[in-house]
C-alpha positions in Angstrom: 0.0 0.0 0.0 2.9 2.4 1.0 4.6 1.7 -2.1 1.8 2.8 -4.5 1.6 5.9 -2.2 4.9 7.1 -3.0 4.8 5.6 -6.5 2.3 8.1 -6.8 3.6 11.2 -5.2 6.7 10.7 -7.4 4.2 11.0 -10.5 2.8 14.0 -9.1 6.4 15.3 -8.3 7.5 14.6 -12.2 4.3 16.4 -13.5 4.8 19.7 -11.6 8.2 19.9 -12.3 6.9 19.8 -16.0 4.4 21.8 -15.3 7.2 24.5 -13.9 9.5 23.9 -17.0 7.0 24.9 -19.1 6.0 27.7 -17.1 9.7 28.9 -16.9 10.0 28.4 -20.4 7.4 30.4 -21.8 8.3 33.5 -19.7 9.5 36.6 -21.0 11.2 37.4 -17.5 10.5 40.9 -17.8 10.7 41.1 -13.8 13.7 40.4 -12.4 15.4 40.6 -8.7 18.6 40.1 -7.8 18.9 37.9 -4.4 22.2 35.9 -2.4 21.9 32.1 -1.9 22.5 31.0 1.3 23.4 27.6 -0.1 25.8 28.3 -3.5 26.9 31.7 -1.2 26.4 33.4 -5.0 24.0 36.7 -5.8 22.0 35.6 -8.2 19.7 37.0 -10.8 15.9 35.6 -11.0 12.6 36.3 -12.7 10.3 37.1 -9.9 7.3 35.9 -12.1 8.3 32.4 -12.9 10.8 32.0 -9.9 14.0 30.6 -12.6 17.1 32.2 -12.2 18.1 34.1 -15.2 21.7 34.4 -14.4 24.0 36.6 -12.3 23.5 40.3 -12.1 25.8 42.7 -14.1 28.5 45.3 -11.2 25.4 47.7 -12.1 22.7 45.7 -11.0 24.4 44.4 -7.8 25.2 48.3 -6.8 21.7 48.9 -7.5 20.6 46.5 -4.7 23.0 47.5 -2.2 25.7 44.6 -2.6 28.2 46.7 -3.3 
């Protein structure tokens, strides 16, 4: 019984993280913010519509959000 239980919450896993590609995918990532992981310790740049992380922000954009 267990078994099919977390044979199905994998399923469900594997579908919303489809459903989140597609999401990400489709995004124009017009708005962006610029944010530190705690767990790479990098500042990071990600669209705050869609939640993906676009990239790292430019000397600019990290002055512009007060790491610098």
């Amino acid at each position: 019984m267990e078994e099919k239980k977390v044979e199905n919450l994998k399923k469900e896993i594997k579908e919303l993280e489809n459903n989140i590609n597609e999401i990400q995918s489709t995004c124009n990532h017009e708005n962006t913010k610029v944010i530190f992981n705690q767990e790479t310790k990098t500042v990071e740049k990600i669209c705050t519509d869609c939640d993906k992380k676009i990239g790292y922000p430019t000397s600019e954009e990290l002055k512009e959000n007060g790491f610098k």
